[in-house]
N, C-alpha and C positions, 0 to 999 in steps of 0.2 A: 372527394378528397384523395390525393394523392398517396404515394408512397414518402415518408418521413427516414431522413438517416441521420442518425447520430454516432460520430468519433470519438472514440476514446481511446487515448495513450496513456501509457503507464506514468513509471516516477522520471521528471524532471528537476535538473537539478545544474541551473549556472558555473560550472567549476572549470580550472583547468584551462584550455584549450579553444574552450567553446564562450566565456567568461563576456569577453569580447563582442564576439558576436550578441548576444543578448543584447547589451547594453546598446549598441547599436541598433537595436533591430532589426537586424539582418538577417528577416527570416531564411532567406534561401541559400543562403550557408550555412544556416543549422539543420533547415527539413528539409533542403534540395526537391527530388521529385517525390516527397511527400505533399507539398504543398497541392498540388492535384487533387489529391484524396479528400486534404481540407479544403478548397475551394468547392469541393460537390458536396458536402456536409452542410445538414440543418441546422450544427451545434457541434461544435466540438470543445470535449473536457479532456486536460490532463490531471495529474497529480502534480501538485508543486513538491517534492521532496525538502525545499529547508526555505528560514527565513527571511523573507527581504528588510533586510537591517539599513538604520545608519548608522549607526555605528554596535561594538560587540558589545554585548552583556552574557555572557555566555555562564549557562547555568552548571552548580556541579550535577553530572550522570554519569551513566559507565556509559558505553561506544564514542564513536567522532560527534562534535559537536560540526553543523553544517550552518551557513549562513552567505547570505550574496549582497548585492547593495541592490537597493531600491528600483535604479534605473535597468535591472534584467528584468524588469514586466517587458519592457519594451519588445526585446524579441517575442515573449508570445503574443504582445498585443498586434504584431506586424503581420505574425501568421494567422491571426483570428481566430485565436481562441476565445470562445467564450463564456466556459467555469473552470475554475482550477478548485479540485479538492485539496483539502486541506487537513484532511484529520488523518496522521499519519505521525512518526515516532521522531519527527523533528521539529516541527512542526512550533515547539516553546524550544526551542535549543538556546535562545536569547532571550525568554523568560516571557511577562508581559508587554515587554516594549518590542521585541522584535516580533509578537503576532501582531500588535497595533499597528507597527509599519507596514506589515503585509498586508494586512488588511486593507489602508489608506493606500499604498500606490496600485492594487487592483481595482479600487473604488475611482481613481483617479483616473484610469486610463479606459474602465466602464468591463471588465472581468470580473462577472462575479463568482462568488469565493461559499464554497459551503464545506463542511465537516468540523469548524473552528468558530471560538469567540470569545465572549467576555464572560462566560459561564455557561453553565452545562447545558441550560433550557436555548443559549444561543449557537452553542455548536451542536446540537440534534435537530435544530431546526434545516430540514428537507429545504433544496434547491426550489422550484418551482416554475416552469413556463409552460406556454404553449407554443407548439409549433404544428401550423395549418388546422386542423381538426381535433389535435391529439393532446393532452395533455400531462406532461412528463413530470415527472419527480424525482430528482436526485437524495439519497441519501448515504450521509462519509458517515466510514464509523471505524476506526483505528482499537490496535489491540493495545493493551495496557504495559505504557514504560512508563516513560519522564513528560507525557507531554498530556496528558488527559484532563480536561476541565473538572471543576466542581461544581455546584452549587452558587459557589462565590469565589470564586477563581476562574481564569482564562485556561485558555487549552481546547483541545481535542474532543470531538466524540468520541465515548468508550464503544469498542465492541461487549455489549449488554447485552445478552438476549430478550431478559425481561423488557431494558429499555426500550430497546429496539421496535419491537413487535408493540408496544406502546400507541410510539410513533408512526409507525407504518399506520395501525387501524384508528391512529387521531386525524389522520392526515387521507383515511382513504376516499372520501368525497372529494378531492380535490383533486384528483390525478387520473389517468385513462392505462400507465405505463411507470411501472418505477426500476429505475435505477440504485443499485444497492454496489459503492465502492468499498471495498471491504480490503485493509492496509491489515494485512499479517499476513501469517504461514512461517516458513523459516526458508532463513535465505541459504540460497544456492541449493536449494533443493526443487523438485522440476514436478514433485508429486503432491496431492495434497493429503495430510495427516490422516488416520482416519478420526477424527475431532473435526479437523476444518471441512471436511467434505460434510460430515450430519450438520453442522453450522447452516453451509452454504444451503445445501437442500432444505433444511429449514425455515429459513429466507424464501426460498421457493414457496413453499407450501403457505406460508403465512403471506404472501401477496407479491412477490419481487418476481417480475420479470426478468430479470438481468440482475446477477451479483457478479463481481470481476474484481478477482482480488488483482491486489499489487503490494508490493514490497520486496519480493523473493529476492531479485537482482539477476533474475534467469529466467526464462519462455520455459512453460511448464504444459498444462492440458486443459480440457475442457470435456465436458458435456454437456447434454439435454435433458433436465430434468423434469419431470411434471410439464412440459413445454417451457421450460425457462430456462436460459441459458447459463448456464455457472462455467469462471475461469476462471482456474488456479495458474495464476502468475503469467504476466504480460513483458514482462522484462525491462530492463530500465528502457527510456524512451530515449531522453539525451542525458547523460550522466557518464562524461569523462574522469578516467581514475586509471591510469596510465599502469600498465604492467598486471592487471587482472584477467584471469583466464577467458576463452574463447566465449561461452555463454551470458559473462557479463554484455559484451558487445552486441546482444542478440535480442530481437524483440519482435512481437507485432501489435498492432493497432487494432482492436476490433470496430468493426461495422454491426452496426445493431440497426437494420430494416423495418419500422411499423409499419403495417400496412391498417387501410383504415378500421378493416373490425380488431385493431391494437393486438393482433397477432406477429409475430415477429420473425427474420430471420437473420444468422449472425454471418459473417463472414471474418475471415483471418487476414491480415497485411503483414507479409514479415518485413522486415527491414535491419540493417547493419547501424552500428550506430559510435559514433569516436574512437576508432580503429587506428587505420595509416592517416583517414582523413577527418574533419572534425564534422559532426554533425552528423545528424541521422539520412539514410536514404534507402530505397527499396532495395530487398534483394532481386537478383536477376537469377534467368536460366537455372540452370543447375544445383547451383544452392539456394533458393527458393525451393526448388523440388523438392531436393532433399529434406530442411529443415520443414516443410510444411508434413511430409511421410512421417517427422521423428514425433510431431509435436501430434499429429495425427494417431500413431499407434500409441503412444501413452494414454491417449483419449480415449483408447478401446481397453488398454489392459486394465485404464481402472475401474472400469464397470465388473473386475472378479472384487469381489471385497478381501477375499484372502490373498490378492496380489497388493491391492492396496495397505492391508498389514504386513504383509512381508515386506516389501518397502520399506518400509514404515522402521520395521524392525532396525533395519540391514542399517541405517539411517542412524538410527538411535545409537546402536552398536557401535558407530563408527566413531560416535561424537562423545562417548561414555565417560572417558577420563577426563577430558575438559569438561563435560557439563557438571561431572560432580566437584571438580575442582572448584568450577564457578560460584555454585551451593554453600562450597566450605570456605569462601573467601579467599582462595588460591590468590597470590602475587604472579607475577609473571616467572621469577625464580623459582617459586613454589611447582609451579604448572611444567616445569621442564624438569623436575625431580620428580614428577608425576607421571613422565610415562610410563605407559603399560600398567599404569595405578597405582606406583608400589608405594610415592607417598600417603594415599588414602588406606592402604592397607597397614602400614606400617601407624599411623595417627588415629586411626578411628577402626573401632571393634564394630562385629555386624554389628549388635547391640544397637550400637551409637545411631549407624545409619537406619536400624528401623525407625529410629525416635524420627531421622530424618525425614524418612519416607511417610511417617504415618501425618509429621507436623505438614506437607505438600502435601496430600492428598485429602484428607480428611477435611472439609468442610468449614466445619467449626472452629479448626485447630486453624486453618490456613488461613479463616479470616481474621483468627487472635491475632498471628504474625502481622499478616498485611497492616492491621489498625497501630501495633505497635508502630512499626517501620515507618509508618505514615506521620504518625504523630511526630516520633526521632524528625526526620527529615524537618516537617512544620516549627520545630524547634528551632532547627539550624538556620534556617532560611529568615529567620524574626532576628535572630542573636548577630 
């Protein structure tokens, strides 16, 4: 048996510039000399980042609502892809009707689709093939916004641990090699939490060869753990949004190598992506070097844990008055009388905010909230 390779890119996402191309299928004005890399792949997966609709139904959430028309399978089906994950925070932006079309025109054009479905026992259900000797397994599992399945409801695989680890050892007869896509972290940040790193090494230990998160919207790091490979953030793949800083535009591709005793080795592809031009393509020369060193020493500094809290820290610090705004249901007025905090200072005693802090963190208290909220929302949505 051979050596087996498998591609994986990040979040894709028809918008913009590139909109066109899709629908056309013209793969090589979107992945130029990318296309190379997939032509020598066993398998290659992206992320679909939003729904293919025909027409909107667009759900109330907080962030952008994303959605494309039906006929952008085309572009990936031209550059042969074939899985797109699907369990990621857009994923219901068009409710049940826009995962049903998505679903339908990658079934149409033979892309299959895992992280998503018609309920929660079908979006946990793990990908599943074989390629030459090996047998692989995909598993999407997305962190909790607007798009997460139930029971009896459409949507998303949750990031679950319990669940998770479930399904891994329901499913461990069946596989030689698993894949574990894992949609969170926090965007535009390049580190991972120290939360989502115990996650990920978790996954490890409990049977996952390979976890590679996505969602960040920026190339972030990697290592080696236990022999399994974990990335923290891949960068968008193709996802035009015009006027966004230099890291938006930035990305790579990983190579994940089995060799036949299902040992593995990973390899980086950086690449630029809807810049001056549309469409992804390798970097060259000098900024390849460069970006491969940057992405490179994050990958060493986070093996200190106390760099990876400090980070962490610096991170939080930075982001403090908007996230407690967001907590306290800030307006966008509200949030610009909030710098430097002084409307939370001024509105709410510490008092108030330990009530805050203890109703987030405490367990019990956090899941009284979440079931209220849950129910509110199941309200609205009947009425």
């Amino acid at each position: 048996m051979s050596t087996i390779n498998i591609l994986v890119g990040g979040d894709v996402c028809p918008t913009a510039r590139n909109f066109s191309s899709f629908q056309r299928g013209d793969a090589a004005a979107l992945f130029h000399d990318l296309l190379e890399e997939m032509e020598k792949a066993d398998l290659r997966v992206v992320n679909l980042e939003c729904p293919l609709i025909e027409s909107e139904s667009p759900i109330p959430k907080t962030g952008p609502v994303l959605g494309a028309e039906g006929a952008c399978i085309h572009g990936l089906k031209a550059a042969r892809i074939d899985v797109v994950g699907l369990a990621n925070n857009h994923v219901l932006d068009h409710g049940e009707a826009g995962l049903r079309t998505t679903l339908a025109a990658c079934a149409r054009v033979g892309i299959a689709t895992v992280g998503a479905g018609a309920d929660l026992e079908a979006a946990q259900r793990p990908f599943l093939t074989r390629l030459g000797g090996v047998r692989v397994a995909i598993l999407a599992v997305a962190e909790h916004e607007w798009s997460i399945a139930t029971e009896d409801s459409w949507g998303a695989a949750p990031l679950d641990l319990i669940e998770n680890v479930r399904i891994i050892r329901r499913y461990r007869a069946e596989y030689d090699y698993l894949i574990v896509l894992l949609h969170g972290g926090n965007e535009h940040y390049p580190f991972p939490s120290p939360r989502l790193m115990e996650t990920c090494r978790f996954l490890v230990e409990e049977g996952a060869n390979a976890v590679l998160c996505q969602h960040s919207h920026c190339a972030g790091c990697y290592e080696n753990y236990q022999n399994g490979h974990i990335v923290y953030g891949q960068g968008n793949f193709i996802f035009d949004s015009p006027g966004r800083e230099a890291a938006w535009h930035e990305g790579f591709l990983v190579r994940l190598s089995i060799r036949p005793d299902f040992s593995s080795t990973m390899e980086i592809i950086p690449y630029t992506q809807s810049g001056a031009e549309i469409g992804a393509r390798k970097m060259q020369g000098e900024q390849a070097q460069a970006f491969l060193e940057t992405i490179r020493a994050r990958s060493e500094a986070i093996q200190d844990k106390a760099f990876v809290r400090a980070q962490w820290a610096q991170f939080c610090a930075q982001k403090r008055h908007w996230a407690l705004g967001q907590a306290l249901g800030f307006n966008r007025l509200m949030h610009r009388f909030n710098r430097g905090g002084k409307l939370v200072r001024l509105l709410y005693s510490d008092q108030a905010l330990r009530y805050l802090h203890n109703v987030v963190r405490c367990e019990a208290h956090h899941e009284t909230l979440l079931t209220i909220l849950d129910a509110r929302w199941q309200r609205h949505s009947q009425n």
